[in-house]
C-alpha positions as semicolon CSV with decimal commas, in nm:
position;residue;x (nm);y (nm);z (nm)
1;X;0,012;1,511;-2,813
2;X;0,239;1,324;-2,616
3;X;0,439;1,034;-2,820
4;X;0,295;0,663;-2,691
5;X;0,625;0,494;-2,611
6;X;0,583;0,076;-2,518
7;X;0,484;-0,024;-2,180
8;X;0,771;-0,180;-2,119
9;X;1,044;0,078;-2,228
10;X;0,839;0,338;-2,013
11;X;0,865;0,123;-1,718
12;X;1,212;0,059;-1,754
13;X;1,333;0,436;-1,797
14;X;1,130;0,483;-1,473
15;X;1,286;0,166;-1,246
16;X;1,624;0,316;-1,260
17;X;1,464;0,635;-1,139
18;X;1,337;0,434;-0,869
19;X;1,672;0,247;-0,807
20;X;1,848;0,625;-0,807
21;X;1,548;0,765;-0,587
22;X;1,613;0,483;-0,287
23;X;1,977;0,577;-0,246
24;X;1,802;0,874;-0,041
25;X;1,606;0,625;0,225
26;X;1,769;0,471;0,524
27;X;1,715;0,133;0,336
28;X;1,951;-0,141;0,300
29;X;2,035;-0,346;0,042
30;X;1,664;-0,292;-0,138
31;X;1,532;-0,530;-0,415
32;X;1,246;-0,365;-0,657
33;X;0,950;-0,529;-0,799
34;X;0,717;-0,380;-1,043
35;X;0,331;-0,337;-0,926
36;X;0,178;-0,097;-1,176
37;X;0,217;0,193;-1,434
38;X;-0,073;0,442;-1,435
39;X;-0,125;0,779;-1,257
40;X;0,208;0,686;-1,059
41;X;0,451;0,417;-1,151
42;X;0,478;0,197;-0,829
43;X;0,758;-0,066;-0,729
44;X;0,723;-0,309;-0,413
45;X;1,075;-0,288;-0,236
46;X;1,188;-0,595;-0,010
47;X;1,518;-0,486;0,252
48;X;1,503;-0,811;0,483
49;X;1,150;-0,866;0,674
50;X;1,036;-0,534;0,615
51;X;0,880;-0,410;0,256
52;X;0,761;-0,080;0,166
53;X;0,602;0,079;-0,171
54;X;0,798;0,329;-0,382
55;X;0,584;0,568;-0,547
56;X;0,718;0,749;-0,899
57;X;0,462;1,047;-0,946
58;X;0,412;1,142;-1,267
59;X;0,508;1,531;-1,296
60;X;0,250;1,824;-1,346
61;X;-0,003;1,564;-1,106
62;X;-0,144;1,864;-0,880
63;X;-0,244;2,167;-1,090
64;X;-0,039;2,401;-1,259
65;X;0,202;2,612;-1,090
66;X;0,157;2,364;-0,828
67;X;0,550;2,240;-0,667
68;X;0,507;1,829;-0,665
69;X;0,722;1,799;-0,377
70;X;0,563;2,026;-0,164
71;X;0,218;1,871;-0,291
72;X;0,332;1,513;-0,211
73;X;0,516;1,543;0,115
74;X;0,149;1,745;0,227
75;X;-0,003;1,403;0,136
76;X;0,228;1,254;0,401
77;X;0,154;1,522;0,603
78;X;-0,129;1,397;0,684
79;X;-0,094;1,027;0,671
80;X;0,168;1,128;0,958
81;X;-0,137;1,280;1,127
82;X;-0,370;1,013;1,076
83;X;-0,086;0,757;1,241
84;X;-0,041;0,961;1,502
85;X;-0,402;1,064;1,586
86;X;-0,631;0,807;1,503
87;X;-0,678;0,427;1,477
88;X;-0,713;0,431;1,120
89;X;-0,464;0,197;0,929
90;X;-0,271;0,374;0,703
91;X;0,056;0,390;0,521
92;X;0,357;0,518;0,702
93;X;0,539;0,744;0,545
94;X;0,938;0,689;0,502
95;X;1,151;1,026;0,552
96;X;1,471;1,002;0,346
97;X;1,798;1,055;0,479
98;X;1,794;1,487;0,465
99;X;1,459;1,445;0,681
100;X;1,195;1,515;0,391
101;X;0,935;1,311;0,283
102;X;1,038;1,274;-0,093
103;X;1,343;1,255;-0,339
104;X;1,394;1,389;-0,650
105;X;1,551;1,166;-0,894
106;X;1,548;1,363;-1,312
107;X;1,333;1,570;-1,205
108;X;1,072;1,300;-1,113
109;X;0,959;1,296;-0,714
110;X;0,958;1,006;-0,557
111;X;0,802;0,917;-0,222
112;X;0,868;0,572;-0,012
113;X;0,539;0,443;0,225
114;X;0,509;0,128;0,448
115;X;0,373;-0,201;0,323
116;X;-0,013;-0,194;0,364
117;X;-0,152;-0,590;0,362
118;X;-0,482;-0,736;0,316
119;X;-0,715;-0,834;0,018
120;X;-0,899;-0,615;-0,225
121;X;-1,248;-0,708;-0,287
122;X;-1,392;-0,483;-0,585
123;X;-1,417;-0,841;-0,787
124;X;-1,596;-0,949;-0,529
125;X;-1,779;-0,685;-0,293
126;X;-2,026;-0,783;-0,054
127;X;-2,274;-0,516;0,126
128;X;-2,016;-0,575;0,442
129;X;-1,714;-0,434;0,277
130;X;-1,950;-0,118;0,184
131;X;-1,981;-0,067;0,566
132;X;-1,692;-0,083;0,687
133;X;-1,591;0,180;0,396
134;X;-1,857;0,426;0,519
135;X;-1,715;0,406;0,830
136;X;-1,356;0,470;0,772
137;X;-1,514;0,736;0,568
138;X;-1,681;0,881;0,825
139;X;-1,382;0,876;1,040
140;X;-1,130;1,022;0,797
141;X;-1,397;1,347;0,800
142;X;-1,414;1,356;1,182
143;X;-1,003;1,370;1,143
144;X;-1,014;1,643;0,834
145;X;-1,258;1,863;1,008
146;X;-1,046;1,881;1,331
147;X;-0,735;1,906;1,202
148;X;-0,539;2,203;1,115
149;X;-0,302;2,119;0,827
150;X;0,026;2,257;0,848
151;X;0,200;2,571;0,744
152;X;0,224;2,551;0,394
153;X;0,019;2,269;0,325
154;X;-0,081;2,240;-0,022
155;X;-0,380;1,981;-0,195
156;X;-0,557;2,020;-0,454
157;X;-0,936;2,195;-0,432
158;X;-1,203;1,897;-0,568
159;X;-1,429;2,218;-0,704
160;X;-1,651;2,272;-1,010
161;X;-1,307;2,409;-1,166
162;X;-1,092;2,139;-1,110
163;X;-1,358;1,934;-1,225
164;X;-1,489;2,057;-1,535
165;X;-1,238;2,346;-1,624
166;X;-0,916;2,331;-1,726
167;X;-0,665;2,279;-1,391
168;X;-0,577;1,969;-1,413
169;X;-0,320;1,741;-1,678
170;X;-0,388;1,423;-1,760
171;X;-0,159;1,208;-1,948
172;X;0,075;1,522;-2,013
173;X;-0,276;1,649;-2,189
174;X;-0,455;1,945;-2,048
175;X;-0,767;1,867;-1,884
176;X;-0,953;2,095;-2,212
177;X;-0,717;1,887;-2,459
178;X;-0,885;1,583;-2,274
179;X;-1,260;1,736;-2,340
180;X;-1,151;1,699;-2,703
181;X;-1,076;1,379;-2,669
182;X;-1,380;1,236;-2,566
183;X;-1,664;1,084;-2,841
184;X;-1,930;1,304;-2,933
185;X;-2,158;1,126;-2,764
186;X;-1,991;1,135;-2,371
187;X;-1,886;1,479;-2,481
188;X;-2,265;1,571;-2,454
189;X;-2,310;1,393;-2,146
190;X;-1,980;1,545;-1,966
191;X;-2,122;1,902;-2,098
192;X;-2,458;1,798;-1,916
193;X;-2,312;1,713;-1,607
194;X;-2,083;2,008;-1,565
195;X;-2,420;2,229;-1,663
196;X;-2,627;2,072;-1,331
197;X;-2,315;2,090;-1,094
198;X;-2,347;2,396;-1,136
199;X;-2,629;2,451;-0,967
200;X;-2,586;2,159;-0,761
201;X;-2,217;2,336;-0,582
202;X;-2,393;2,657;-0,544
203;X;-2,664;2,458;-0,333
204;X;-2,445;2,216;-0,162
205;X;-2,193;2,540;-0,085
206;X;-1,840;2,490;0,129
207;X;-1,896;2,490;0,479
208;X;-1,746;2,253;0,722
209;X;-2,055;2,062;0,697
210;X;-1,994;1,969;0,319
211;X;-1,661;2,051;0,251
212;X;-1,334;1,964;0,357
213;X;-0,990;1,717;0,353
214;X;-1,119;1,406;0,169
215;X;-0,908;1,129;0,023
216;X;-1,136;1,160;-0,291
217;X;-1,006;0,790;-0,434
218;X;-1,131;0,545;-0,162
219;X;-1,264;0,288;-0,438
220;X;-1,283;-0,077;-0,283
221;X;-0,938;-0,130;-0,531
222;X;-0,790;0,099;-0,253
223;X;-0,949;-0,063;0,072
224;X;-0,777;-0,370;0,146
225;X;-0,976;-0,625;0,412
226;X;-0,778;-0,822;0,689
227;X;-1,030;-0,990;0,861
228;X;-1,233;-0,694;1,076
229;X;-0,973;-0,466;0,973
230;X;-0,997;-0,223;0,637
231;X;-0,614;-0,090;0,545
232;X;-0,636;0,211;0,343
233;X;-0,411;0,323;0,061
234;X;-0,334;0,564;-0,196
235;X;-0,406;0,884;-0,120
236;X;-0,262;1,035;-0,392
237;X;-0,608;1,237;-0,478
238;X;-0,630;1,404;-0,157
239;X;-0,700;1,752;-0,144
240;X;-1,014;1,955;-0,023
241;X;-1,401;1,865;-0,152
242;X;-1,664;1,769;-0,111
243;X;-1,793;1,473;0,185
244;X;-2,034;1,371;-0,071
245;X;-1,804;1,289;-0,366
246;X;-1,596;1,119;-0,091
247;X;-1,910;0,893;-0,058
248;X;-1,985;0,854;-0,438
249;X;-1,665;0,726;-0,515
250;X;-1,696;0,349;-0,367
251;X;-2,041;0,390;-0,544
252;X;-1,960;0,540;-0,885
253;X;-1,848;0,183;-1,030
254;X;-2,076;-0,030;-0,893
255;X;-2,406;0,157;-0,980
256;X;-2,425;-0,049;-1,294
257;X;-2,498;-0,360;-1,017
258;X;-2,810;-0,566;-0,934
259;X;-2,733;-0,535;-0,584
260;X;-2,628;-0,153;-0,575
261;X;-2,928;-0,037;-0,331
262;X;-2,766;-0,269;-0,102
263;X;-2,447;-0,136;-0,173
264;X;-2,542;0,207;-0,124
265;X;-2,755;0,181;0,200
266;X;-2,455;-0,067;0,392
267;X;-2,208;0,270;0,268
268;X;-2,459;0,497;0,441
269;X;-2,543;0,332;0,707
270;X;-2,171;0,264;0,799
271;X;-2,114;0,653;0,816
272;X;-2,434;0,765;0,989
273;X;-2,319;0,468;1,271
274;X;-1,929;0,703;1,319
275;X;-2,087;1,060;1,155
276;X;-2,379;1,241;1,079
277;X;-2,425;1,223;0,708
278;X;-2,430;1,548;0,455
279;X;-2,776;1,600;0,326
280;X;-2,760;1,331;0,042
281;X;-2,977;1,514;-0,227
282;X;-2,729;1,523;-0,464
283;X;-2,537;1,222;-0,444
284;X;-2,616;1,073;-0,790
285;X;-2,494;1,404;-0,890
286;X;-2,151;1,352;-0,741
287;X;-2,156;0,981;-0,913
288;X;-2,212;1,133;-1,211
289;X;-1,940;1,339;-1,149
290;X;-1,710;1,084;-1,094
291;X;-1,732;0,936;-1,450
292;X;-1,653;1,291;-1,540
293;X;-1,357;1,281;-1,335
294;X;-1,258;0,933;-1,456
295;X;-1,343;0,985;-1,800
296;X;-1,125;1,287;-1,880
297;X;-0,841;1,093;-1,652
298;X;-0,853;0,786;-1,864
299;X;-0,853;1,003;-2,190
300;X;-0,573;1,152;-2,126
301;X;-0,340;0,863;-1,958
302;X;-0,454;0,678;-2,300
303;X;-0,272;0,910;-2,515
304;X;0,087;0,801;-2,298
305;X;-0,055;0,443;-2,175
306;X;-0,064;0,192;-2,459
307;X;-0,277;-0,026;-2,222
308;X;-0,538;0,218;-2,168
309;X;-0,497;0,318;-2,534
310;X;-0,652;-0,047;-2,619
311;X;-0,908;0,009;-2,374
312;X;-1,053;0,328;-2,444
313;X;-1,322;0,263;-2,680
314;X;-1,455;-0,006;-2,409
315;X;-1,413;0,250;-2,146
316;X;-1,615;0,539;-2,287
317;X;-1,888;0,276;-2,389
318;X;-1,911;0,166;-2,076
319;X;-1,946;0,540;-1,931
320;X;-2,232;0,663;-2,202
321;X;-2,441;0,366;-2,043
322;X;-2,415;0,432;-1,723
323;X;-2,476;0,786;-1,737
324;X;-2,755;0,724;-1,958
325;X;-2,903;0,542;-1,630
326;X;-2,778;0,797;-1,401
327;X;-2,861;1,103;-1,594
C-alpha cells in the first residue's frame, strides 16, 4: 500500500515540480498559488493581467500501458476543438515552448490551461443551474458525435471494464486492491451494481446514439455560472461512454435531495431543448454507477490523501444510504 506522507510535504515536493514544469511555457515572470491536491495537484499562476491553471497529473491516471502525455495532450485535443468549433466556454490550452501541450518535469506531466471565471453553485443549486448543464451537455454530444478525433488520439473507454474490473489505479492502488478496500457492506452493494450493468450495457449497447466522447465529470463543482453564461472545466475524465452517465453525473450527488425531481427534469429538459435525449430507462442505473465510480476513487486516493483518509468512514456511510434508496 502506498505510504500516507502529510498533506503538506506532498504538496510541497509537487510545487517545485510545478515551478520546474513552467520554465517550458512562454510565461513570464509566473507566481504559483496552491488550489487543491486530489486526482491532480493544481496551482493558480498569475504573469501580469493574465492567470492560467497548472495542472500536476498524478501518474498511472489513464489505464495501464496507457502514455500520460499522449493521454493528456488528447484532452487538449479536444478542448482545442471545442474553442475552435463551438461557442462553448472552455479552457484554453497553453502549448509550451517545443509546441506540445504538456511538460514533463520527474517524470510527472504537467499541462498549463487558461483561467476559467465564474461561481460554483453545488452548495447552492437551483433547478436553473440544472438547465443550463443539460444543455451544455447536450451540446458537448452534438460536438463528440461530429467530430473525428485526431490521429492517435487516446481517452479512456467509460465501459463495464473500466468500471467494475480492474483498469484503472486509484491512489497508486489497483482498481481490485480498491474493491478490497471497501466495507463489507458497500462491497455488497458495488457487487450488485456491477451484476445489473451488466445487463443494463448489453441493452443500452454502443452506437452513436448512446455512446461516444463525454467529459464524464461535469458535476456542478465543475460548471462555473457568470451570469447567463456556464464556464466548463476539468476535463480530466474524458474519454468515450456512455451519454447517459454523462447525464447522471450532475445527478448522482444530489439524489439524496428534497428537490431532486426538480433537479432531474430542469437537466432533461435542458438537453431535449439542444438534443434528442438517449432512451432514459436506465438512468438510475448509471447514478448508481457513479457511486461505484466514486467510491472505489475515494478508496483508493484515501490510502495517499490524509484528508480523504479522515473522511472515509463518512464517505462510504454516506454511499450505503444512498444506494440503499437507489437500489
Amino acid at each position: 500500500m502506498p505510504e500516507l506522507v502529510s498533506k503538506r510535504a506532498q504538496v510541497a515536493r509537487i510545487r517545485r515540480l510545478a515551478v520546474r514544469a513552467l520554465a517550458a511555457y512562454p510565461i513570464d515572470e509566473p507566481r504559483l498559488t496552491f488550489i487543491a491536491h486530489g486526482e491532480n495537484t493544481t496551482f493558480r499562476v498569475d504573469s501580469g493581467d493574465t492567470r492560467f491553471l497548472l495542472r500536476v497529473h498524478r501518474p498511472n491516471r489513464h489505464g495501464p500501458g496507457v502514455d500520460s502525455r499522449v493521454a493528456v495532450g488528447s484532452e487538449l485535443d479536444w478542448l482545442a476543438a471545442l474553442q475552435a468549433e463551438t461557442e462553448l466556454s472552455v479552457p484554453t490550452p497553453i502549448r509550451a515552448r517545443d509546441g506540445q501541450w504538456t511538460a514533463v518535469a520527474n517524470d510527472r506531466v504537467c499541462s498549463l490551461l487558461g483561467w476559467q471565471n465564474g461561481r460554483m453553485q453545488a452548495s447552492h443549486p437551483r433547478a436553473v443551474h440544472f438547465r443550463r448543464v443539460g444543455g451544455i451537455l447536450a451540446r458537448l454530444h452534438e460536438h463528440a458525435s461530429a467530430w473525428t478525433p485526431p490521429s492517435g488520439f487516446v481517452r479512456m473507454r467509460w465501459d463495464w471494464e473500466t468500471f467494475f474490473g480492474n483498469t484503472m489505479e486509484y491512489g497508486g492502488v489497483s482498481a481490485a486492491g480498491c474493491w478490497d478496500l471497501l466495507p463489507a457492506p458497500v462491497r455488497t452493494q458495488f457487487d450488485e451494481v456491477a451484476r445489473r450493468m451488466r445487463t443494463v450495457v448489453a441493452e443500452v449497447g454502443s452506437g452513436p446514439d448512446a455512446f461516444g466522447l463525454i467529459h464524464a465529470d461535469l458535476h456542478l463543482e465543475n460548471a462555473l455560472f457568470d451570469g447567463d453564461a456556464v464556464r466548463l472545466i476539468d476535463f480530466d475524465d474524458c474519454g468515450f461512454g456512455y451519454w447517459l452517465y454523462d447525464l447522471a453525473v450532475p445527478l448522482w450527488d444530489n439524489c439524496w435531495r428534497d428537490d431532486y425531481p426538480e433537479f432531474r427534469t430542469a437537466l432533461l429538459e435542458g438537453y431535449r431543448e439542444r438534443r434528442a435525449l438517449p432512451e432514459l430507462t436506465h438512468l438510475d442505473d448509471f447514478i448508481a454507477t457513479r457511486f461505484v465510480s466514486f467510491g472505489l476513487w475515494f478508496a483508493g486516493m484515501a490510502q495517499v490523501n490524509p484528508a480523504m483518509a479522515g473522511d472515509l468512514d463518512k464517505t462510504m456511510g454516506w454511499i450505503k444510504r444512498s444506494l440503499d434508496d437507489l437500489l
